[in-house]
C-alpha positions as CSV (number, residue, x, y, z in Angstrom):
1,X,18.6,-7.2,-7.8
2,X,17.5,-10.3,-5.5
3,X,17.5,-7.2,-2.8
4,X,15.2,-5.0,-4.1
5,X,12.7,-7.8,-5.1
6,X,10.7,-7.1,-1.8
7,X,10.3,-3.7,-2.3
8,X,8.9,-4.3,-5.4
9,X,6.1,-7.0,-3.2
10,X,5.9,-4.2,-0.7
11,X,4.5,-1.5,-3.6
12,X,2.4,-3.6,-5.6
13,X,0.5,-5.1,-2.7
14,X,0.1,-1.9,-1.0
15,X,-0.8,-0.4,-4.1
16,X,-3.6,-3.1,-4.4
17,X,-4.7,-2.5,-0.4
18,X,-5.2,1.1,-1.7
19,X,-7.0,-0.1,-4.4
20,X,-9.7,-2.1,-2.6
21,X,-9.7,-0.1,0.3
22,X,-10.3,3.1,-1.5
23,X,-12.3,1.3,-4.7
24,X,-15.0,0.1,-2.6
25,X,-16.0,4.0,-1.6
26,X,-15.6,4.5,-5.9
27,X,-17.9,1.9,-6.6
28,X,-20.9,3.5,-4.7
29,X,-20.7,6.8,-6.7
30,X,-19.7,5.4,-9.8
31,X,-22.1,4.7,-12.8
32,X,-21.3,1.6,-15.2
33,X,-20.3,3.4,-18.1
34,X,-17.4,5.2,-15.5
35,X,-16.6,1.7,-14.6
36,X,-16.2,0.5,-17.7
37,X,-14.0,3.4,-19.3
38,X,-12.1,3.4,-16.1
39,X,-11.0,-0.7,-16.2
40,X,-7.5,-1.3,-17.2
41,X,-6.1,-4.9,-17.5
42,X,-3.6,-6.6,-14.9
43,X,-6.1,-5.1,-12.2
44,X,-4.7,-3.7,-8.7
45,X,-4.3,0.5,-8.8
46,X,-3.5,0.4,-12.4
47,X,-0.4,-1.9,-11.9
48,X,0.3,-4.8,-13.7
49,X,1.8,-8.0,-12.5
50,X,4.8,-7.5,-14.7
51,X,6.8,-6.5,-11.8
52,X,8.6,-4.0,-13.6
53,X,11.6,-2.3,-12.4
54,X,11.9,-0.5,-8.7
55,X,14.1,2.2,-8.2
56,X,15.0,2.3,-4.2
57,X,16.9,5.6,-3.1
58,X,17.8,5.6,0.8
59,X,20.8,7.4,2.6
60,X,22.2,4.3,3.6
61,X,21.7,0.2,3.0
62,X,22.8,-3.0,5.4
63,X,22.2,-6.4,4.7
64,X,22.5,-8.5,7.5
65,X,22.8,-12.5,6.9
66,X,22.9,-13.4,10.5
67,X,19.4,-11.7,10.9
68,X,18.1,-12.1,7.2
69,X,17.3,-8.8,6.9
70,X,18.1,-5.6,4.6
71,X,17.6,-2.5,6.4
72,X,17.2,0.6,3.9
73,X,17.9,3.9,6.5
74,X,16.9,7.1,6.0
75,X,14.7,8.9,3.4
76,X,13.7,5.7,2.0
77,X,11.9,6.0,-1.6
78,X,11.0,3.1,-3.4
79,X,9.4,3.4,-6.7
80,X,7.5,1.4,-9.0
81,X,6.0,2.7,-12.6
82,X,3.3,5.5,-11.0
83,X,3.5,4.1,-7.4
84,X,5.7,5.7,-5.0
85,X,6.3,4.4,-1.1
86,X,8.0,6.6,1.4
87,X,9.0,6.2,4.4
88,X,12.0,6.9,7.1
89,X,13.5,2.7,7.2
90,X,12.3,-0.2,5.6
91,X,13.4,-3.6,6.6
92,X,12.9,-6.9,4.8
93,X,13.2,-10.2,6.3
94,X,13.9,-13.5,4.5
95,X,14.4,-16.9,5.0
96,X,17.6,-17.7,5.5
97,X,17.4,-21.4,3.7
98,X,15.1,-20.2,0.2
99,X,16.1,-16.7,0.3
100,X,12.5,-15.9,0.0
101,X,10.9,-12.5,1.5
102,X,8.9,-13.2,4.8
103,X,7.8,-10.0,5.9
104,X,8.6,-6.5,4.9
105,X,8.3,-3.1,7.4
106,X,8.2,0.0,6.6
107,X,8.2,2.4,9.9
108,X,8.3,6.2,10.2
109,X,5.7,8.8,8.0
110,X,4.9,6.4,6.0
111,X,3.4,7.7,2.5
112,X,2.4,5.2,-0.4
113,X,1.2,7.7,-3.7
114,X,-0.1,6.7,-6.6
115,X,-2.4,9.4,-9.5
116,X,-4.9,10.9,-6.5
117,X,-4.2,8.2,-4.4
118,X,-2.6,8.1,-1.1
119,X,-2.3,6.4,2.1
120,X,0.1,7.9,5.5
121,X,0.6,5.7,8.4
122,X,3.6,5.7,10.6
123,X,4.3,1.6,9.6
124,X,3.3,-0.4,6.8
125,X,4.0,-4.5,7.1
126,X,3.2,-7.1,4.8
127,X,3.3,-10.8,6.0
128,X,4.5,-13.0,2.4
129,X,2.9,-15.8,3.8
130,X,-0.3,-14.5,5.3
131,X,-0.7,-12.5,1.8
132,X,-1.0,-9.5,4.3
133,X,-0.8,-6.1,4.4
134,X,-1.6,-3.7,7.3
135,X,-1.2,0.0,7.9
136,X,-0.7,1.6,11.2
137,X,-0.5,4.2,13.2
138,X,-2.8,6.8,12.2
139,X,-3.6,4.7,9.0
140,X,-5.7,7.3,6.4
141,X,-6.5,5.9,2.7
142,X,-7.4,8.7,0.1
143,X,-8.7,9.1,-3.5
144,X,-9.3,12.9,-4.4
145,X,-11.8,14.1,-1.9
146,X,-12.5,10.5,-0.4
147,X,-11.0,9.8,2.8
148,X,-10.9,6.6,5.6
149,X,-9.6,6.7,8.4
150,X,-8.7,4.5,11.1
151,X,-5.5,3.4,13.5
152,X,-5.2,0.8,11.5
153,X,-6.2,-0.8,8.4
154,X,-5.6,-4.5,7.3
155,X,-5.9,-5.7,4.1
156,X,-5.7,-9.6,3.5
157,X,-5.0,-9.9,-0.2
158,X,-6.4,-13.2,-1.2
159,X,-9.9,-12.7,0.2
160,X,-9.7,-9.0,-1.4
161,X,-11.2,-8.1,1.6
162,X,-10.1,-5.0,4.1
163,X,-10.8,-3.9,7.5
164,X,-10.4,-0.7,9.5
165,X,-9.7,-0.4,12.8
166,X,-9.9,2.6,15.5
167,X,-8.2,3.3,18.2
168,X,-8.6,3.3,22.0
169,X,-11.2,5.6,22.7
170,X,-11.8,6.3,18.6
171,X,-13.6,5.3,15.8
172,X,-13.2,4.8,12.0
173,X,-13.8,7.7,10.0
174,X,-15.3,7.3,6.4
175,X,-16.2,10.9,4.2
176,X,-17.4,9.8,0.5
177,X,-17.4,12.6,-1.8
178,X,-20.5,12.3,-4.6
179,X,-19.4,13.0,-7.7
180,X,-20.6,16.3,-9.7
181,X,-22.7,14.3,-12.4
182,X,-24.4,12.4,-9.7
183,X,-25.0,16.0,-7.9
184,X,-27.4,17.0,-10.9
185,X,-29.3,13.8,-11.5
């Protein structure tokens, strides 16, 4: 179980990079009465901190203790209550002395879903002790008909705080979708 424990850090701080990434764009269309109805308690992308169980399917898994690292290979799903992260290999790195997760990448069409929420990227890394997650490689972050886009997109969880990034020779891409009930006010 001690294996799977970063996947489970992987999904719920991803899941809350989508959440403030993507919430910030929902907050401008939203009225307070949506906002309200729409809270639920534990915060991040409806996820709690519970850490519930994560279900990790791959075609093949090797730990390594002379690199401190677990490599899942190969159609790599991890899954968490309603948040799912996809992706062709995912390695997690530890320390070797505590056992605790340092860093965990995800490479290769990279897909984190969750309700209408979704971000692609070809890699997703969090840094454990920066309390950092960042997409890249094409990074996109949507809710419904909301969309960012960028080559990458950072998310540094303690500040709450994200950041978007183009590429050479591009820009970031925002497209915010008004809501219908705002349409006919």
């Amino acid at each position: 179980m001690r294996k799977s424990g970063g996947a489970v850090l992987l999904v719920l701080i991803i899941s809350m990079f989508l959440s403030v990434a993507v919430g910030t764009t929902q907050e401008k269309k939203k009225n307070p009465k949506d906002q309200e109805k729409k809270a639920q308690p534990g915060g991040g992308f409806g996820l709690t901190a519970s850490r519930g169980p994560i279900d990790i399917a791959s075609d093949s898994v090797e730990a390594d203790q002379k690199q401190n690292t677990i490599t899942f290979k190969g159609n790599v799903i991890a899954k968490q209550e309603d948040t799912t992260l996809f992706a062709n290999t995912m390695v997690v790195y530890y320390d070797p002395e505590t056992k605790k997760l340092k860093v965990i990448v995800a490479t290769g069409n990279v897909k984190i879903v969750q309700l209408e929420r979704r971000a692609t990227g070809q890699k997703a890394t969090f840094h454990q002790d920066e309390n950092k997650v960042i997409l890249d490689g094409g990074a996109v972050v949507r809710e419904g008909d909301n969309v960012v886009r960028g080559e990458r997109v950072i998310y540094f969880v303690n500040e709450d705080r994200s950041v978007v990034e183009g590429g050479k020779g591009s820009r970031v891409s925002t497209t915010i979708t008004p809501s219908q009930k705002e349409d006919s006010k």
